[in-house]
N, C-alpha and C positions, 0 to 999 in steps of 0.2 A: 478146278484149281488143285495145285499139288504143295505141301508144303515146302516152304522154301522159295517161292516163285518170287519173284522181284516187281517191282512196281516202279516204273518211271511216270510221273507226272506232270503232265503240261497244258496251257494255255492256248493250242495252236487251232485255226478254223481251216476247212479244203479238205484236201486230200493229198495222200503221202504216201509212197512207195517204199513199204521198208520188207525187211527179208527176217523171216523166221520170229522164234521164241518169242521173248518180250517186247513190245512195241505198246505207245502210247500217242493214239491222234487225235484230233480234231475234236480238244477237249472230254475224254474219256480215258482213263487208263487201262488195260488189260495185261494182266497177267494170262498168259500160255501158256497150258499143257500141251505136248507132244510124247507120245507113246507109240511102240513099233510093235506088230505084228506080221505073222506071213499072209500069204492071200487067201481071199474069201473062200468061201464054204457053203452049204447051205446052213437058212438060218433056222434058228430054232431058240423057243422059249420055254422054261418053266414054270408053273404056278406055286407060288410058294406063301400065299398069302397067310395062312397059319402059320407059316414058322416062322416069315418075318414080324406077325406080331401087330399085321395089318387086317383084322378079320374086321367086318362094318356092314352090317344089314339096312339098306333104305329102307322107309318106310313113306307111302303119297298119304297127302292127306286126305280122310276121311269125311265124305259131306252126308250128313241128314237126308232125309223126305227121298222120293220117288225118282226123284234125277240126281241124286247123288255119286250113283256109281257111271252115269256119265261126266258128269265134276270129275271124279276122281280120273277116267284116264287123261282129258284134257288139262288134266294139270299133274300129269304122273311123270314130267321132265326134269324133273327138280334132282334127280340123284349128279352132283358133280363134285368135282374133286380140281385143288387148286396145289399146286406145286410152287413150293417158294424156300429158301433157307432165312428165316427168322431169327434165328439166333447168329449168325455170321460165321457157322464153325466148319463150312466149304461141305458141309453134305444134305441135300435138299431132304424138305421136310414136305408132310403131308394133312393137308386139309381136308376134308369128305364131309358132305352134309346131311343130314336128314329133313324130309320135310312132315310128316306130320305132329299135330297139338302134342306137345311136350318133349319131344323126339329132339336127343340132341347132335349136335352136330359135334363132328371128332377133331382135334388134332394130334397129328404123332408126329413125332422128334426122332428124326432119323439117328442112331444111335453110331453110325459109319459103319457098320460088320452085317449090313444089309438085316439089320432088325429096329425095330421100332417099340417106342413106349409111349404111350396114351397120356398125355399133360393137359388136357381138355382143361379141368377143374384147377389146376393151377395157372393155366395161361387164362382164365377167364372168355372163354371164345363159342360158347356151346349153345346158348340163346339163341334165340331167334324165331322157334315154333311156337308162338303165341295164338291167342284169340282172334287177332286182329290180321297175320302173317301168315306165309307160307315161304319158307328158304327155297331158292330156287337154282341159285349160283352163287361163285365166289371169285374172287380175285385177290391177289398178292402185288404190291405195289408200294414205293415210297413216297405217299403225297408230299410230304412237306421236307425231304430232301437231306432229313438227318440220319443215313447210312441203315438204316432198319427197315425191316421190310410191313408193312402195315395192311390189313386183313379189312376188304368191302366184300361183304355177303349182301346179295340183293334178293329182294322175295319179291310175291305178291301177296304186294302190301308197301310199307315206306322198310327203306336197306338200312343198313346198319354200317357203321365205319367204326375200326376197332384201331385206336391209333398202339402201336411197340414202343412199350416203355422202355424195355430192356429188362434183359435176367428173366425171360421166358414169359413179363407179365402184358397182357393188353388192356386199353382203357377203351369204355364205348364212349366216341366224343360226336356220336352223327347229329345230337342237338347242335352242338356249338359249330358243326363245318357245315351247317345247311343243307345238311341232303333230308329234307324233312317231306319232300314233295310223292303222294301217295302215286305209285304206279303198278302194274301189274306185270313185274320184270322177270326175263327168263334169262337173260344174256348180258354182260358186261365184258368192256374192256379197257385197259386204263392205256393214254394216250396222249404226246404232247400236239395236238393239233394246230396250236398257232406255236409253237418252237419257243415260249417264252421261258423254256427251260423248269415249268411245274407239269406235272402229270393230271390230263383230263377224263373224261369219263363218260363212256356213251354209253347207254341202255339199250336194251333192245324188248320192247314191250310186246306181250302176248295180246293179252285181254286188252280192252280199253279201260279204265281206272274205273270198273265196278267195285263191292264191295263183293270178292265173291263167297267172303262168310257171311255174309249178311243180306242177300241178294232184294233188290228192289224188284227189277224187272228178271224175267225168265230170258229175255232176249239178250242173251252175253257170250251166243258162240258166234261163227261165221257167217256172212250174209250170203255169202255165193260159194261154192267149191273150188271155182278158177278164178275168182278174181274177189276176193273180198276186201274191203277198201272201211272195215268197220272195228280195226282190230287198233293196238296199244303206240303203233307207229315206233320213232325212238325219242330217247331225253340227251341232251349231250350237255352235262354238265362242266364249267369250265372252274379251272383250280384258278382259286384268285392269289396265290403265292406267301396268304396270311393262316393258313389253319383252315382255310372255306371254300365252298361252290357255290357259283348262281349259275342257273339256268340261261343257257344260252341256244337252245333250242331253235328258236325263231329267228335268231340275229345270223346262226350260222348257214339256215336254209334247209333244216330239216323237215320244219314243221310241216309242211305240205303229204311231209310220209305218213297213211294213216292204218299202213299194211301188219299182218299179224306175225310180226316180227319175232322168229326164231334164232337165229344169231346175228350176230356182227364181228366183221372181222377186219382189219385195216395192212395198209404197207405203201411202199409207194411204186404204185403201176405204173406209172409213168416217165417215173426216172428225173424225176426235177426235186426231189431232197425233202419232197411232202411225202403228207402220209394222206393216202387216201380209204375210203371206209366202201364196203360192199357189205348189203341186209341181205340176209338169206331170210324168204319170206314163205311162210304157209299158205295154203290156201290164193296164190296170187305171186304175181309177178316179184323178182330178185331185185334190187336197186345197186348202181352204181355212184359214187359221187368224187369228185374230183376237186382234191383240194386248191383256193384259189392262192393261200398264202397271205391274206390277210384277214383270217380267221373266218372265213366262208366257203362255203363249198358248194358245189354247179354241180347237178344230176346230168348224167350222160348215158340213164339206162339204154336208151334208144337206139341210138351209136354205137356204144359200147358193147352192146351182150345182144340187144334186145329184148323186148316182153314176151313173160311166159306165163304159165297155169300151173308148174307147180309145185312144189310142197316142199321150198329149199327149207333143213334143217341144222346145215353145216356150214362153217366160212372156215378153212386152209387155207393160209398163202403158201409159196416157196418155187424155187425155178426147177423144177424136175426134167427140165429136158438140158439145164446150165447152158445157157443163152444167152443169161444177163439179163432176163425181165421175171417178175414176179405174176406166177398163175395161181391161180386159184381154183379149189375143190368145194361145190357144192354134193352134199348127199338129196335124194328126194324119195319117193318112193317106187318101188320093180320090184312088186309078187304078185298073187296073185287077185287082191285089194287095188292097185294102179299099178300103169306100166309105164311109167315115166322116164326112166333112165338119169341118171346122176348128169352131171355137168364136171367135166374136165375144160376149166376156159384156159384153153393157151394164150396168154400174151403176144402181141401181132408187133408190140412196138409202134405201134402207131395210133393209140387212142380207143383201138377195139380187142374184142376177145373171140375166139371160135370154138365150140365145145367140139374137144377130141376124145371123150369119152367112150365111144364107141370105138374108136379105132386104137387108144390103146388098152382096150381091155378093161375101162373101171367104170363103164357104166352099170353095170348091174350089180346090186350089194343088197338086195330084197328093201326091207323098210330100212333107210338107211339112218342112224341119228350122225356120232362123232366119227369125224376121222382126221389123223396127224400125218405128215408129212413126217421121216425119221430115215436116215442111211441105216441101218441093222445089220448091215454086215460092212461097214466101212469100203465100203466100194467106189465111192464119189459121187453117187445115185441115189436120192433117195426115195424110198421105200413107200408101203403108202398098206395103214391100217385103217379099220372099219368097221364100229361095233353098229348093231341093228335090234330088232324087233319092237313090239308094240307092248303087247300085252298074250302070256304064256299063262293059260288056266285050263277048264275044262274040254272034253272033247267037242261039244258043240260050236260052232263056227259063226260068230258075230258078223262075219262080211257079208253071208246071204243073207240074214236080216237085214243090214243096213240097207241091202240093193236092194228091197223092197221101198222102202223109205226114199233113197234118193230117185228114183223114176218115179215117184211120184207128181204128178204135176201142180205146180204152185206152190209145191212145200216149201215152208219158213224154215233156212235151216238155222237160223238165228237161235231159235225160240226152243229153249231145252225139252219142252213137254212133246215135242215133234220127232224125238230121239229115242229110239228102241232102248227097254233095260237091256243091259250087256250082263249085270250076273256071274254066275261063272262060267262064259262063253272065253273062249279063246278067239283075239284080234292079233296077224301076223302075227303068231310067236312063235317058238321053240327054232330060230333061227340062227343056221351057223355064222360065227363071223368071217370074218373076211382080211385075209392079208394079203398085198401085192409087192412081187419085188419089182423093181425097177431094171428092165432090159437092156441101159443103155439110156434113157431118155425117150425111145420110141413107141413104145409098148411094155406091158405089163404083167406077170404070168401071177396066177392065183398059188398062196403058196401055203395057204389057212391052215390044212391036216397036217402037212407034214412042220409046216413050224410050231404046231402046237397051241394054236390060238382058238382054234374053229369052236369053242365052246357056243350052247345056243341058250342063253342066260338073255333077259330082255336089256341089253344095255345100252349106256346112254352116255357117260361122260368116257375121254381120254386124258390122261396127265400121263407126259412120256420125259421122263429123265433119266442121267445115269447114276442110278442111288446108289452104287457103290465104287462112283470113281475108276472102275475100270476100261473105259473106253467104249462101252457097250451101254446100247438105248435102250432100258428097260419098262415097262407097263404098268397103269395102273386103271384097271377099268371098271366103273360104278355101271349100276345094275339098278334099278328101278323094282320097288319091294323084293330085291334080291339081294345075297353078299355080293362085295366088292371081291376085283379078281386081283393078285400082284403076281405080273410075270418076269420073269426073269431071263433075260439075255444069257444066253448058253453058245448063243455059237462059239465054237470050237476056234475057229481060224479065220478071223476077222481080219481085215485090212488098216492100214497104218491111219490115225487121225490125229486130230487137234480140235481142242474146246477151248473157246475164249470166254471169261466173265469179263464184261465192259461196267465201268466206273464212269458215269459221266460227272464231271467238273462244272465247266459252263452248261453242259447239257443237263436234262434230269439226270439224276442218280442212278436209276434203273438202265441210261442207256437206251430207253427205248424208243424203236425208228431210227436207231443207226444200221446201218449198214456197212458188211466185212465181205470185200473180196478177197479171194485167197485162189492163189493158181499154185500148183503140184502135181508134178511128173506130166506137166503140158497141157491140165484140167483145172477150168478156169471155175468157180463156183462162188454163190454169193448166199448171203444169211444175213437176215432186218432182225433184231431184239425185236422181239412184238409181246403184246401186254392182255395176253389172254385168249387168241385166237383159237376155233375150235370150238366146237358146241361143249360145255361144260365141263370142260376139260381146258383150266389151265398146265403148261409143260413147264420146263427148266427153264430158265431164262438164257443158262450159257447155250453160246451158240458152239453144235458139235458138227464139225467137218470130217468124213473120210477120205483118207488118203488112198485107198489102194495099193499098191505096192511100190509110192512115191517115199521114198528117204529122207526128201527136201522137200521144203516148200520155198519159192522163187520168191511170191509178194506176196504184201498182205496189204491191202488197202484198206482202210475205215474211211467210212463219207457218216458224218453228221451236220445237219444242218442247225443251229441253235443257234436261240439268245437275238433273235429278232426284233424284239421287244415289244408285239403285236401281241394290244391288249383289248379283250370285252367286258361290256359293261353291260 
């Protein structure tokens, strides 16, 4: 948003064809920026996290006794970071967490001159590393619809909801909204599912609802390597429109999922004004599900993707080839621990997907954790980043040990006392990351050195916005017991774009699950507000379009679908 920008507000459901700047549809307002540049460049960033004032070291939590430091890496996921403006002053702010006993988690308050100041202690928002907890993710979202943006960190353990008071303060109110149900959560995203115009809430459970500070049984890892069927499944909480959640897990048709759920991510694949949800799953098969529109959703792994072995860690939506259908990026693991290859599922338009991973160049990104979909140099293509590694320590090499362990025959791999100490063994780390530009929609060329990204730090989350309103998608990448990285958008000679922040009216507030088509200089492209996608890494909510060396933009379409009135109980 730019000062000055204008707001038209209305009441109207469909879809509408309007041309340029300010436009207001189908129940959502949007103010539009447009800003010109000449054409693209190669891209490039720089790291500037000391000087913005963004410095933040994670820390995993620490377990006791003899299998402790197996604990510790299967639950070393927790470094993420949530993008949101909280205060309303048009320049997006920064969440980052910690997860171990006492270790707190940060907020900074973008200051607009690309610097940052640490208000943790006055905004009240830094808990959550308890005896009982482990912070694991966050999200940015307005549950109850009064124009403030409201802060869910989910752990393992029971989440926390921090409702915005306003003037920088947050209140914890997760007694009173009922999220009081203990789960062992890595992934969150907030979502209108049934369109009743409140924002809802999927989990995506790791463990299955052990105590893992407290452990009863030793049996709380995987049961099988390809297909374990023993893990946290998801929770999908439904916003009852009063201040609360209840559990509507079972009612919606999730509960059958009992997979070791690493993200979730949603949009609507199909083109009918729902949003639909895909788990990226460890150890075992990905899940599809198709929403039916009356608050239930139909699994169509089968059809859709097909079953696999393994080890999704990532859910991207976005149409990267602008086709008009929403694909999706799954990461898994390709080094020298598995050789799995990532999943690029193209959108078919017809109910299925087909991984083009290999043929446009993004299957292979070593251990893969987050990765964002982003234009970077305004081209009308977007872009595509990938941070990776496990665990960077000693010279000694934890994978040959493990390969002892898994040819084993009969081995439990459930059972932690069945698991080699790791120590100071080094698992995939010291791993460059990974950038791809976008060649058109066809393919993809690695572009990590020369843009300046390829650091080998073991990371985990992405949060990508434009922190300083310049037109340019800049970085923020958390690191797992390591600092956080802030990159910054340099290129040079960028191409002409447009960022919309959507208000929704009868819709939620946040906008979220509309969708904006926008054509320019004869390139047609589309962009959903979505509510957290991306392994630990929530992004901006405005959606940022590049033009290319388009002047004009022809249309702008908004499709929202809201205010159905499909209610659960």
């Amino acid at each position: 948003m730019s000062d000055g920008a204008d707001t038209i507000n209305t009441r109207r459901k469909g879809r509408i064809t309007v041309a340029l700047a300010v436009v207001t549809l189908a129940a959502v307002s949007v103010p539009a920026v447009i800003f010109a540049w000449t054409s693209s460049t190669e891209i490039r960033f720089v790291e500037q996290t000391d000087r913005a004032g963004l410095t933040h070291t994670h820390h995993t939590r620490l377990f006791r006794g003899k299998t402790g430091d197996v604990l510790h890496v299967f639950t070393s996921g927790g470094a993420s970071v949530a993008i949101g403006d909280y205060d309303n002053d048009g320049f997006d702010d920064v969440f980052v967490t910690d997860s171990d006993i006492g270790r707190k988690c940060r907020l900074f308050h973008n200051n607009g001159n690309l610097t940052f100041t640490d208000v943790t202690a006055a905004a009240g928002v830094a808990g959550g590393n308890d005896q009982h907890s482990i912070v694991a993710d966050a999200v940015w979202f307005d549950y109850d619809n009064d124009g403030r943006e409201d802060l869910l960190v989910v752990r393992f353990g029971t989440p926390l909801l921090y409702h915005n008071e306003g003037h920088g303060k947050f209140k914890d109110v997760t007694a009173s909204a009922g999220l009081n149900k203990f789960g062992n959560t890595i992934a969150a995203i907030a979502f209108d599912y049934d369109n009743d115009g409140y924002l809802d809430l999927l989990f995506g459970n790791y463990f299955q609802p052990a105590d893992l500070l407290n452990l009863k049984t030793p049996h709380v890892l995987p049961n099988n390597l390809d297909n374990a069927i023993n893990g946290g499944g998801v929770t999908l909480w439904h916003n009852t429109g009063k201040g609360s959640f209840v559990d509507a897990t079972q009612q919606a048709g999730f509960d059958k999922h009992t997979g070791w759920t690493t993200d979730v991510g949603h949009g609507d694949f199909n083109n009918d004004g729902l949003q639909d949800v895909y788990l990226a799953c460890d150890y075992g098969t990905d899940r599809i599900f198709f929403n039916n529109g009356n608050g239930t959703f139909r699994e169509a792994t089968e059809k859709a993707i097909g079953f696999d072995t393994k080890k999704g860690m990532n859910v991207d939506v976005a149409d990267y080839d602008n086709d008009g259908w929403l694909d999706i990026y799954v990461t898994n693991i390709t080094d020298e621990y598995m050789k799995e290859c990532n999943m690029l599922w193209h959108n078919n338009g017809d109910g299925t997907f087909t991984d083009v991973s290999k043929e446009t160049g993004t299957c292979a990104t070593l251990w893969g954790w987050a990765a964002k979909f982003g234009d970077f140099d305004n081209d009308g293509w977007q872009d595509l980043f990938v941070v990776n590694g496990l665990r960077s320590a000693g010279k000694e090499n934890y994978v040959s040990t493990l390969v002892n362990m898994i040819i084993q025959p009969g081995i439990d791999f459930s059972d932690l006392n069945n698991w080699p100490p790791v120590g100071n063994m080094t698992w995939s780390g010291f791993q460059k990351k990974k950038m791809f530009h976008n060649m058109g929609g066809q393919s993809f060329q690695e572009i990590s050195s020369a843009a300046g990204v390829d650091n080998d730090r073991d990371g985990r989350g992405i949060g990508m916005a434009d922190f300083d309103n310049d037109g340019r998608l800049d970085l923020y990448q958390t690191n797992v017991d390591q600092p956080s990285m802030f990159y910054r958008n340099v290129t040079e000679r960028v191409g002409n774009w447009v960022q919309l922040k959507l208000i929704g009216t009868y819709a939620n507030r946040d906008a979220i699950g509309a969708r904006v088509k926008l054509t320019a200089g004869g390139l047609t492209q589309i962009r959903e507000v979505n509510g957290g996608n991306g392994y630990a890494g929530q992004s901006m909510s405005r959606l940022h379009f590049g033009l290319g060396n388009a002047s004009k933009v022809e249309a702008v379409e908004i499709h929202c679908r809201e205010g159905q009135g499909i209610v659960s109980k």
